[in-house]
C-alpha positions in Angstrom: -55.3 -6.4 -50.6 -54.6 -6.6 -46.7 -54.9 -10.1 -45.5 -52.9 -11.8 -42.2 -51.7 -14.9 -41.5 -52.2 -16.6 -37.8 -50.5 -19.4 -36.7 -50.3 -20.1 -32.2 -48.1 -22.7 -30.6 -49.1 -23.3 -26.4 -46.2 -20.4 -26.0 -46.7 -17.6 -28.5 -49.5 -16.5 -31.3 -47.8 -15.0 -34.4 -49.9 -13.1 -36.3 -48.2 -11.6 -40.3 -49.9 -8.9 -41.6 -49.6 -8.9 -45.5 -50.4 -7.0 -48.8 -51.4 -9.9 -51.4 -52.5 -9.3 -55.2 -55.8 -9.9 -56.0 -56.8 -14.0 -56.6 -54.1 -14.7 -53.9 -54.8 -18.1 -52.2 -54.6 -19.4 -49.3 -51.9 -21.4 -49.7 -49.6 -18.3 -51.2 -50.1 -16.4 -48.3 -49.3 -18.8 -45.9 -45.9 -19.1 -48.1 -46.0 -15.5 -48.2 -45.5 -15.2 -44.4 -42.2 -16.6 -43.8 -44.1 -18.6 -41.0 -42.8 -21.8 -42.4 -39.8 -21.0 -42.2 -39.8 -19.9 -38.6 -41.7 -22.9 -37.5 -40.5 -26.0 -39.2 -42.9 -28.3 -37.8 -46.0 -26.9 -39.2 -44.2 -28.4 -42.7 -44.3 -31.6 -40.9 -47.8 -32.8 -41.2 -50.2 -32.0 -44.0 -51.1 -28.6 -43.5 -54.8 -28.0 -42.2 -55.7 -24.1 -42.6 -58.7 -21.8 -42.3 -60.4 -18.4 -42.8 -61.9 -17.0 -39.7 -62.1 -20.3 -38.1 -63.5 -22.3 -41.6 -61.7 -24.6 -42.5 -60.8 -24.1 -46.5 -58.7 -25.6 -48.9 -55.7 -24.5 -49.8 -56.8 -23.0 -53.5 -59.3 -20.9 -51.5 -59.3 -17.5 -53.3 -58.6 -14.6 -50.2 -61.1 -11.4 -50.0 -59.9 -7.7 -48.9 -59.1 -8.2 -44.7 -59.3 -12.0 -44.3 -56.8 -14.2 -41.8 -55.4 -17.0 -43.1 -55.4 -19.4 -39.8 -52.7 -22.4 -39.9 -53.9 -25.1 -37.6 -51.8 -27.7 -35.4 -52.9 -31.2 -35.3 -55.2 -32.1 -32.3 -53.1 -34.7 -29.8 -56.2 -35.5 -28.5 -59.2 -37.0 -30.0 -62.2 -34.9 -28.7 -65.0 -37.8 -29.0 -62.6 -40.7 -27.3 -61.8 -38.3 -24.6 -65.3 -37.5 -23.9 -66.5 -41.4 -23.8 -63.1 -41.6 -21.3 -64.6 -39.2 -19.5 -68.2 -40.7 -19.2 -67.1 -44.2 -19.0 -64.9 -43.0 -15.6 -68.1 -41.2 -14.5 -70.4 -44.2 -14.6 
C-alpha cells in the first residue's frame, strides 16, 4: 500500500513517499523512511506521531494513502502563553 511519511523543521518539510505491506504500523514506516537517520534529533525525545493530524500510537495499523506525521516537541506551552498574554493585557 502507498503511505508517506511527513516530518517539518522551521527550514524545510520532508515528505517520504512509501510502498508498505499490508498491517504496516506506524511506527515501521516512520523506520521505513530513513527520516531518522537524516534528522537525529527527532530520536531524541519520545517520538509523538500522527495520521492526518490525529495523534496515534505507534502500533496504529496504516490504511491504503495515509501520512504518517512525526511531530517536534512544542517549546512553548500554549495555555501559559495565553494567561502571559492576558495577564500583560489587564
Amino acid at each position: 500500500m502507498a503511505i508517506e511519511v511527513a516530518y517539518a523543521t522551521p527550514a524545510q518539510q520532508v515528505i517520504v513517499a512509501l510502498a508498505m505491506p499490508l498491517g504496516a504500523t506506524a511506527e515501521q514506516a516512520i523506520n521505513a523512511s530513513g527520516l531518522l537517520g537524516r534528522f537525529p534529533e527527532i530520536g531524541a525525545t519520545a517520538m509523538a506521531m500522527g495520521i492526518f493530524g490525529s495523534v496515534c500510537k505507534p502500533t496504529q495499523a496504516l490504511r491504503q494513502g495515509d501520512r504518517v506525521e512525526i511531530y517536534r516537541p512544542l517549546l512553548h506551552d500554549p495555555k501559559e502563553s495565553r494567561r502571559q498574554r492576558a495577564a500583560k493585557n489587564k
